[in-house]
N, C-alpha and C positions, 0 to 999 in steps of 0.2 A: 400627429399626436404622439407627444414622447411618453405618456406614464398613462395610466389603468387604474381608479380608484374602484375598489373592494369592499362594498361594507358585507360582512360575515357575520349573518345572525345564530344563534342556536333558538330551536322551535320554544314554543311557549309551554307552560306548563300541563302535564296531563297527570289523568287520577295515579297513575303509575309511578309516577316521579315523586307525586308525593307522599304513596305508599312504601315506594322505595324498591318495586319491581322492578325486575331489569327488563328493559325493553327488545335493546339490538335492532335487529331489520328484522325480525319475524312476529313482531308485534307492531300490529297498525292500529296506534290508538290513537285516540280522537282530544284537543285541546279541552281541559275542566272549563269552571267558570274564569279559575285565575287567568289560565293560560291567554283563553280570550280577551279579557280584561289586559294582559300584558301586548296583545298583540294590536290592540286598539290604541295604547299608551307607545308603542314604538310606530303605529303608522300616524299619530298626530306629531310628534317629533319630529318625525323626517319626511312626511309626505310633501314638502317643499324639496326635497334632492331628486333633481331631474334624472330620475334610473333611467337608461335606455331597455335594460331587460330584467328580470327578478327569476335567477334558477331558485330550482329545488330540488329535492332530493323525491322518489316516488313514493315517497312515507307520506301521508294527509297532515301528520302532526306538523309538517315541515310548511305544505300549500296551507291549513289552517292560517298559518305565524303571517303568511305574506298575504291574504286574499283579500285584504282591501287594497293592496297594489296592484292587484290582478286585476279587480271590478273597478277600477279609476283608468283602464286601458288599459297597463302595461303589458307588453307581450311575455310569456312565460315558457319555462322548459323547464321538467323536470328529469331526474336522470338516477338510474339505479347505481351508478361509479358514487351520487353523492350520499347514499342509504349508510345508515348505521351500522357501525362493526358486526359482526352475527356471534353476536355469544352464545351462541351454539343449542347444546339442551336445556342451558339455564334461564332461558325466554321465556317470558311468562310468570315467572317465578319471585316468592319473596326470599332474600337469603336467609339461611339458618344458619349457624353455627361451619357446619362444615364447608357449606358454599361458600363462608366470609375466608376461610384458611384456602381455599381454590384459587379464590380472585387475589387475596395477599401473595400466595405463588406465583401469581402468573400475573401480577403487578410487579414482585421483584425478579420476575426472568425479563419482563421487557425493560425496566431500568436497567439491568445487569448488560444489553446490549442484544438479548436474544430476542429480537424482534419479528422473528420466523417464527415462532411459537405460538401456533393456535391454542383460540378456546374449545372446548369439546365439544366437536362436532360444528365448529364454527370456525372465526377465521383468525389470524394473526394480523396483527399491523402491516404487515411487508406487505399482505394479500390487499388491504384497502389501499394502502400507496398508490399501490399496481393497477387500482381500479379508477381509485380517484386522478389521474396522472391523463390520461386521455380527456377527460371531461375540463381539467384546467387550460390541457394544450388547446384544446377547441375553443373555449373563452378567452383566452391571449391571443388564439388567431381574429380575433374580431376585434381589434383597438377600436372601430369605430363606435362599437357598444361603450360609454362610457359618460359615468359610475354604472354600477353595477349591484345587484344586492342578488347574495346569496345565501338560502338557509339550508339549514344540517344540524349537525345532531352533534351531541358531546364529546364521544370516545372520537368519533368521526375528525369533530374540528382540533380535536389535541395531533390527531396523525399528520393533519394537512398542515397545519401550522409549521409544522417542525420539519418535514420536508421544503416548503415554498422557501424557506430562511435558510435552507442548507444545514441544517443542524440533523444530527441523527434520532431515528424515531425514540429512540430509549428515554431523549430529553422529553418526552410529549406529556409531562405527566407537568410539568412548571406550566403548562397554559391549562389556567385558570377558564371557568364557567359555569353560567349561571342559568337557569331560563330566559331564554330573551333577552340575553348579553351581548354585545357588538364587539366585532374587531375590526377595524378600520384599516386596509392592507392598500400601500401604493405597492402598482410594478412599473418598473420604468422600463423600457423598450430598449434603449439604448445601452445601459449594463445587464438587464435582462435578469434584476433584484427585485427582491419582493423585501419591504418594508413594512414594520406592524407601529400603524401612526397610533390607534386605541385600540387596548386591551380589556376584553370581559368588563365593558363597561356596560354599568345598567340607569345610570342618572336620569336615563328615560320614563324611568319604573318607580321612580322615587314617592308620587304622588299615591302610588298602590300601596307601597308601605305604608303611611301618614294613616291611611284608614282603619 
């Protein structure tokens, strides 16, 4: 088997998200009505793609997005490398005023190339690479596993992206997402490239809207 198809979801919607909380990894919340409604809309879509396994990330909001693939057999594993950036103290939290000039700082030091630069008391991009980077080499070491569907989180999937492409983290802010948005990622074994066939597509989701 020369190539490894990747479909990359991000979790479905929670109350948080669309209060506009910041989540990170020190908030384990639980999918609203939408979220579920999205993640019912993305398993009638592709429940015909033969997955051989469905990661996640050890967040619920991530096993929520996948568990009718889970209850239809699939074997599953989830993994703390694929958990959400840790924004530190500001979990939990709606921003105000001063919070929105933190996170503008510390969105233009990681465009700026400073990608070591934590959040407070939480972590930098460079620290999730480093974590997420063992848990991909483990899924390329299994070509036999193939497709593949994996779910994660937003900040999460802009880090991973930008590294699997070879581009540097500071680009991570051009990949686009949405609740329950797909990226479609070939790797081929023999260049040992990762390819992004679809991007933050939600055409899945389309009939949610209409309502």
């Amino acid at each position: 088997m020369k190539h490894k198809t990747i479909y990359l979801i991000r979790h479905g919607e929670t109350d948080y998200n669309r209060q506009g909380v910041v989540q990170g990894s020190g908030v384990d919340s639980d999918l609203n009505a939408m979220g579920r409604a999205q993640a019912l809309a993305f398993h009638q879509a592709y429940q015909h793609i033969p997955f051989a396994k469905v990661y996640t990330s050890k967040l619920k909001r991530t096993l929520q997005s996948v568990q009718m693939f889970i209850d239809a057999g699939l074997p599953h594993e989830s993994y703390e490398g694929l958990n959400e950036i840790s924004w530190g103290i500001r979990e939990g939290k709606t921003p105000n005023n001063f919070d929105n000039e933190y996170y503008r700082t510390l969105i233009e030091n990681w465009s700026a190339g400073h990608t070591d630069y934590p959040t407070e008391q939480g972590e930098s991009p460079e620290q999730v690479a480093r974590r997420q980077k063992p848990v991909i080499d483990l899924i390329l070491s299994r070509p036999e596993e193939n497709p593949i569907l994996i779910c994660m989180h937003g900040r999460a999937i802009r880090i991973l992206l930008s590294w699997l492409v070879n581009q540097p983290l500071s680009a991570m802010d051009q990949y686009e997402h949405s609740n329950l948005c797909l990226y479609k990622l070939n790797y081929s074994y023999s260049t040992q490239e990762f390819t992004i066939e679809v991007a933050n597509d939600s055409t899945h989701l389309l009939a949610l809207v209409m309502h």
